[in-house]
C-alpha positions in Angstrom: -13.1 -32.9 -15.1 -13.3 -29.0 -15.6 -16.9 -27.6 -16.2 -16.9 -24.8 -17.6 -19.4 -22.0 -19.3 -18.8 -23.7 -22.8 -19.4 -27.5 -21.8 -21.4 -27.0 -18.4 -24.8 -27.7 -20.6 -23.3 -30.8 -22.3 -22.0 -32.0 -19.0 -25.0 -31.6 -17.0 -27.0 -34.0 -19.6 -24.0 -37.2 -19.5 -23.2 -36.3 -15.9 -24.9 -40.0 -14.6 -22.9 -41.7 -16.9 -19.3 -40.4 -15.8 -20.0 -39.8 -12.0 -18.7 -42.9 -10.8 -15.7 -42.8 -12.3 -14.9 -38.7 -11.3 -12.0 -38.4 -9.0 -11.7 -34.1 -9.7 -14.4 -32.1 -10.7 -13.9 -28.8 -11.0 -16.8 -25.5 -11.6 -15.4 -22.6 -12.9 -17.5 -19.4 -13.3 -20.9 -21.0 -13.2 -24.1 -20.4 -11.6 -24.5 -22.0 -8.5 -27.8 -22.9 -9.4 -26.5 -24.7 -12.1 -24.1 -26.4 -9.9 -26.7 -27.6 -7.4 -28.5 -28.7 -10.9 -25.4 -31.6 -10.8 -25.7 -32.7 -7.2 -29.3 -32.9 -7.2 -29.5 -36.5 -9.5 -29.6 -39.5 -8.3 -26.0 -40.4 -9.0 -24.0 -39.6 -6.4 -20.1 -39.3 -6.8 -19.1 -41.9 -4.9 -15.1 -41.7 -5.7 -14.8 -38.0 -5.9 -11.5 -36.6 -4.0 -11.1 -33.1 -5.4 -14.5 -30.2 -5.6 -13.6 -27.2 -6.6 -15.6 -24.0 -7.1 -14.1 -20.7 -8.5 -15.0 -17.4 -9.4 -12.2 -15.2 -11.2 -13.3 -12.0 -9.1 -14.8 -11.6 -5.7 -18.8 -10.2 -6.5 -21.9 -10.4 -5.0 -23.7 -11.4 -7.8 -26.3 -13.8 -7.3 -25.0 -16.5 -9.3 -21.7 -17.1 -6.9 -23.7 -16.9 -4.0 -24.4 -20.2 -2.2 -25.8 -21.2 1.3 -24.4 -23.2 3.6 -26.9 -25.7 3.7 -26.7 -25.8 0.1 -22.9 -26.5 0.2 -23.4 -28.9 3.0 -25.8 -31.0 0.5 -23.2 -30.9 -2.1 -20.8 -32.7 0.6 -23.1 -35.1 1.6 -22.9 -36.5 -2.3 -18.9 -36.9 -2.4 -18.4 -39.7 0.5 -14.7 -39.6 -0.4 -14.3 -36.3 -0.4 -10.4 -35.6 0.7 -10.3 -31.8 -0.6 -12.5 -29.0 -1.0 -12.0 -25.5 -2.5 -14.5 -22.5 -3.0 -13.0 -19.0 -4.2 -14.6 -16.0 -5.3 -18.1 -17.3 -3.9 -20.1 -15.3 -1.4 -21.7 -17.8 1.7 -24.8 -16.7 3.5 -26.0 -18.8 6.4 -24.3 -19.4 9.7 -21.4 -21.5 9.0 -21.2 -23.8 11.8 -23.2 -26.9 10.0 -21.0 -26.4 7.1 -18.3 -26.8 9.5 -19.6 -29.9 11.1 -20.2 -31.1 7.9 -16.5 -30.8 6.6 -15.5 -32.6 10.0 -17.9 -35.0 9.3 -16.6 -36.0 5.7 -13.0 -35.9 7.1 -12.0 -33.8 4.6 -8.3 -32.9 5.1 -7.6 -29.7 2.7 -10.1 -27.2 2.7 -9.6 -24.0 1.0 -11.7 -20.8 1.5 -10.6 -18.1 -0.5 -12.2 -14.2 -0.8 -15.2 -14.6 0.4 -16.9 -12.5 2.2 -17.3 -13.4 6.1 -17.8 -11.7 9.7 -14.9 -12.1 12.1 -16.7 -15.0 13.7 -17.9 -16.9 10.7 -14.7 -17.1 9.5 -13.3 -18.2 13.2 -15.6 -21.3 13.2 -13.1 -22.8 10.3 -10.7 -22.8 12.3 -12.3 -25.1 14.7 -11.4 -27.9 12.3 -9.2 -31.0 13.4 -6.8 -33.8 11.4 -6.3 -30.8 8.7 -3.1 -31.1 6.6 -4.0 -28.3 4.5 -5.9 -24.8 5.5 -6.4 -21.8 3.3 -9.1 -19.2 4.8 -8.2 -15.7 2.8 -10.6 -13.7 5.3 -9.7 -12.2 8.0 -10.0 -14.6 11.3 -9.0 -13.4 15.0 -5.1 -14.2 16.5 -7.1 -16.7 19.1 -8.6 -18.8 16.4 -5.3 -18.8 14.4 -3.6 -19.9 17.7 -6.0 -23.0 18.4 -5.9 -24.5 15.0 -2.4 -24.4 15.1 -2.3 -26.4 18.3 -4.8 -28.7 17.4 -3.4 -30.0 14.1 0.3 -29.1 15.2 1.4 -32.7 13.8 -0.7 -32.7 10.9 -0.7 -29.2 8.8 1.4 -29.2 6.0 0.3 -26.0 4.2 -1.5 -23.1 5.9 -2.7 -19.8 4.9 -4.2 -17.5 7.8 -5.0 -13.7 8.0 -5.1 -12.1 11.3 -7.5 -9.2 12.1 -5.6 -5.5 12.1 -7.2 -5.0 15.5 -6.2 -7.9 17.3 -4.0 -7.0 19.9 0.0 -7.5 19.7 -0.3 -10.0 22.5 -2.3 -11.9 20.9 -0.5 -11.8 17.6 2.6 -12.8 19.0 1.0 -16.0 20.5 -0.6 -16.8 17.3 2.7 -16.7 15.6 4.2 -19.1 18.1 1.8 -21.4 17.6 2.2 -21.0 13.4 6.0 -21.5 14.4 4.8 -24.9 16.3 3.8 -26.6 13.4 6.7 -28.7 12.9 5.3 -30.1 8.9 4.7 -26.9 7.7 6.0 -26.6 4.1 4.1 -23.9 2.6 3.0 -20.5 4.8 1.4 -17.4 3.6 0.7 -15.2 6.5 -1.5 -11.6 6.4 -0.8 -9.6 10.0 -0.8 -5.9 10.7 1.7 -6.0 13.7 4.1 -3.3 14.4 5.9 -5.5 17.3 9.5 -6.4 15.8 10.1 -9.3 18.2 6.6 -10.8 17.4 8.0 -12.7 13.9 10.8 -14.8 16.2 8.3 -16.4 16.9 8.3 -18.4 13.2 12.1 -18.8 13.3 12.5 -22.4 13.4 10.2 -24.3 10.3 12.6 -27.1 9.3 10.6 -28.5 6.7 9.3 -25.1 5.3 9.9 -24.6 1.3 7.3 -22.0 0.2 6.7 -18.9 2.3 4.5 -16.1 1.3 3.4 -12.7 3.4 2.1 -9.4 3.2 3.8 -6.9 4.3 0.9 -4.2 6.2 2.5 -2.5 9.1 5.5 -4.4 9.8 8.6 -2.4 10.1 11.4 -2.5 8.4 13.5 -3.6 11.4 10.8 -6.4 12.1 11.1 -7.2 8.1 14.7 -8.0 8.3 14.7 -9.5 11.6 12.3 -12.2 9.6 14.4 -12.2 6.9 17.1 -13.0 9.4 15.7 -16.4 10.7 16.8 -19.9 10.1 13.7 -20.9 8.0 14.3 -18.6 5.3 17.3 -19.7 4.2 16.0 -23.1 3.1 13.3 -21.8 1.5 12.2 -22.7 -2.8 9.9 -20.1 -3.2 9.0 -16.4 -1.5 6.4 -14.1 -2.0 6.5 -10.8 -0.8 3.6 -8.3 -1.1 4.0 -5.1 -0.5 1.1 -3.4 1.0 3.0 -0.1 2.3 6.0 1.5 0.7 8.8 -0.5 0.3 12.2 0.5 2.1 15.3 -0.8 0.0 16.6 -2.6 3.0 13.9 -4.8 3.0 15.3 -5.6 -0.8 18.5 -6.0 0.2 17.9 -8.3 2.8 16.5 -11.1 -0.3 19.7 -10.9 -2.1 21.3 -13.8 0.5 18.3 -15.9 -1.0 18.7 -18.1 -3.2 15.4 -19.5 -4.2 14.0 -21.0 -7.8 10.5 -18.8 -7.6 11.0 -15.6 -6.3 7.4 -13.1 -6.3 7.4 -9.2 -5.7 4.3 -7.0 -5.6 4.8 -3.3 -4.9 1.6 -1.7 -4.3 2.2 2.2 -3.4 3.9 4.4 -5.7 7.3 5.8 -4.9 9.2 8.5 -6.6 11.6 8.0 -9.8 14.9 8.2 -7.7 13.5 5.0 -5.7 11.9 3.6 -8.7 15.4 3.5 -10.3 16.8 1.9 -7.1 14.1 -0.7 -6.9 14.8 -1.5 -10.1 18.7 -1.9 -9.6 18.5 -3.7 -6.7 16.0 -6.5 -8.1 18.2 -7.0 -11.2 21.1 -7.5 -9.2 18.8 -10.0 -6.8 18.3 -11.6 -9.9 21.4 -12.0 -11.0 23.1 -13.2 -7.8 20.3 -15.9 -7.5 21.8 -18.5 -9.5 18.8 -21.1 -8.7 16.2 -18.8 -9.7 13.8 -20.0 -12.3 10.6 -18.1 -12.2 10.0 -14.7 -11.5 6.6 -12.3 -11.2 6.9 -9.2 -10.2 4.2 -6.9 -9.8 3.8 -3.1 -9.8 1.6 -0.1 -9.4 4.3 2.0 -10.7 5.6 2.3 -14.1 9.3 2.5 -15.5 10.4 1.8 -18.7 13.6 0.9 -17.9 12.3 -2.4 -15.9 11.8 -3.7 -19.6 15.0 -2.7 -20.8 17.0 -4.5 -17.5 15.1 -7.6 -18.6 18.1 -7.8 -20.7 20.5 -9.2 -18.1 17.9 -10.7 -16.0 17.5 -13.6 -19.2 21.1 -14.3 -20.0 20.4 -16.3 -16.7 18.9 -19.6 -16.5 14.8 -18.1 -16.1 12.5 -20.2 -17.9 9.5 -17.7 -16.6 9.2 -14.0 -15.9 6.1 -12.1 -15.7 6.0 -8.7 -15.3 2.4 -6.8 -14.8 2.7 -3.5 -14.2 -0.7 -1.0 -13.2 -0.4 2.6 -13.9 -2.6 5.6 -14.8 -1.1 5.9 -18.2 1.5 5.5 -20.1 3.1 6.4 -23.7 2.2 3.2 -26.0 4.6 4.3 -28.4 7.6 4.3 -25.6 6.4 0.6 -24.4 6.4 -1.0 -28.1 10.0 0.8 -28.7 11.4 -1.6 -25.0 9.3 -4.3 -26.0 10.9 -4.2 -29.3 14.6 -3.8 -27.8 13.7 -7.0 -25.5 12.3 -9.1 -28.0 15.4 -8.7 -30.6 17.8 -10.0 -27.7 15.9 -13.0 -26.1 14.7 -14.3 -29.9 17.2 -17.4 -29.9 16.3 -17.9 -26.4 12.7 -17.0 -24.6 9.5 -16.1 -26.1 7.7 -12.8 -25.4 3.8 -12.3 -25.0 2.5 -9.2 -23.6 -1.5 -7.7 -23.5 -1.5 -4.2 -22.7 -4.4 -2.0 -22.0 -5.2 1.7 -20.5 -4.2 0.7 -17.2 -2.4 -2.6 -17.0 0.2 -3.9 -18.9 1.4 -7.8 -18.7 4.6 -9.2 -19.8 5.4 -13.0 -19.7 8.6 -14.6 -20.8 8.6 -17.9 -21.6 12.3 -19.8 -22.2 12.0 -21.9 -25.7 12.2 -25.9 -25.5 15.6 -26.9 -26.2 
């Protein structure tokens, strides 16, 4: 059940006659005081599995802000609560009875995405035990990273962990051991600022790892390919790569062995129009060589009209979904319609195009039609 800002009103009245039977129920972009409004009845939801709570952008306005001990009241009304996500919602309150409270409903996949936390509130999550799946987007330190990877070494499945910039590279390195450890992982996303090349060996052997996502801070390139080198990437269905720094075509190069079905690039610095054009080259011919490849995103802060225009080749392959979004200062409207139009007259038998455009984004998504 989604519960939204259209039917939240509606749902709040008939809530007691469909809580029983709720197994998902999901809030998204309403007021946590509206939310508390539903777990404040009488009728408990005594088969929920799934609570989630979203936010479409991180703010601290008061109606995504919760406490703790308001969260932990929420839990105490799902007895069969198996996952748990919050995103976009600020927390106030020490942490640590939420904590407790998540071990105490055995929940197994928790999911704490931009919110805003100190170092050691966010540390406390990873305290947790019996976890198959763990997704805390704030920063936590390499020692807390390390000890919830050997506590639920057997268990985790999917894990997403950033690591303070300031932690040492000591400490970074052990951290990535232990990520390496996990022997079930099959999906990673990883956030570290480390400079130390030999620290990523340390996640070269992830047999059952399928999805793998990172962002790429101040990791050279040499470190970058000598990732891109191990034996886990290789087996790999999906990558995302996000690039936080300026991208050196090596690192490009490196991804043209791949052969995934979802491949995800996000360029985030500008770079000048001879690398632009090279960028562009080298993730056409990526695409091209990538026979499996089915869905693509690519992301950048950097605008070239061309990367519209090269869309040409990149559909006569088997895609059934690209999205391009693209964030500049400003652009000719007139020049975008013209490549828009050139792209649309060649993929009409084969893909739809949609695209919203505005002063400083525009957003391309092509669809391939039903057969």
């Amino acid at each position: 059940m989604v519960i939204d800002g259209k039917n939240a009103d509606v749902a709040l009245r008939q809530i007691s006659l469909f809580a029983p039977h709720i197994l998902r129920l999901e809030f998204s972009n309403i007021d946590s005081n509206i939310i508390l409004q539903f777990f404040q009845r009488p009728d408990k939801f005594p088969n929920l599995k799934t609570l989630s709570i979203t936010w479409k952008w991180a703010s601290l306005s008061p109606d995504c802000i919760f406490s703790t001990t308001s969260l932990s009241g929420i839990l105490d009304q799902c007895p069969k609560l198996d996952q748990f996500h919050l995103e976009n919602c600020f927390l106030y309150e020490n942490t640590s009875h939420l904590v407790e409270k998540i071990s105490s409903k055995r929940i197994r996949r928790l999911s704490i995405l931009n919110n805003y936390q100190f170092l050691d509130e966010v540390d406390r999550f990873y305290e947790l035990k019996n976890m198959n799946e763990l997704r805390i987007s704030s920063c936590g330190s390499a020692d807390a990273v390390q000890r919830v990877c050997q506590t639920n070494r057997e268990s985790l499945t999917s894990l997403e962990a950033h690591i303070d910039a300031w932690t040492s590279s000591a400490q970074t390195v052990k951290a990535l051991r232990s990520i390496g450890a996990c022997s079930q992982l099959v999906r990673l996303h990883i956030g570290v600022s480390v400079r130390d090349t030999e620290a990523w060996t340390g996640l070269a052997n992830l047999p059952k790892l399928r999805f793998f996502s990172i962002e790429v801070d101040r990791m050279p390139t040499k470190a970058f390919v000598s990732l891109f080198s191990c034996s886990f990437v290789g087996q790999l269905h999906s990558l995302k790569v996000q690039w936080n720094r300026r991208v050196d075509l090596e690192e490009l190069r490196c991804l043209e062995r791949l052969q995934l079905r979802q491949l995800s690039l996000g360029f985030v610095e500008d770079i000048s129009d001879e690398e632009r054009s090279s960028v562009l080259d080298i993730v056409v011919d990526l695409v091209k060589k990538n026979s499996l490849l089915r869905r693509l995103k690519i992301e950048t802060y950097f605008y070239n009209v061309n990367f519209l225009g090269c869309l040409y080749g990149a559909t006569t392959m088997e895609l059934r979904y690209i999205k391009i979004r693209q964030i500049f200062d400003s652009l000719n409207q007139n020049s975008v319609h013209y490549s828009l139009q050139q792209v649309r007259n060649f993929i009409s038998f084969t893909h739809s195009l949609e695209y919203t455009m505005s002063e400083s984004v525009l957003e391309i998504v092509i669809r391939r039609k039903m057969q």
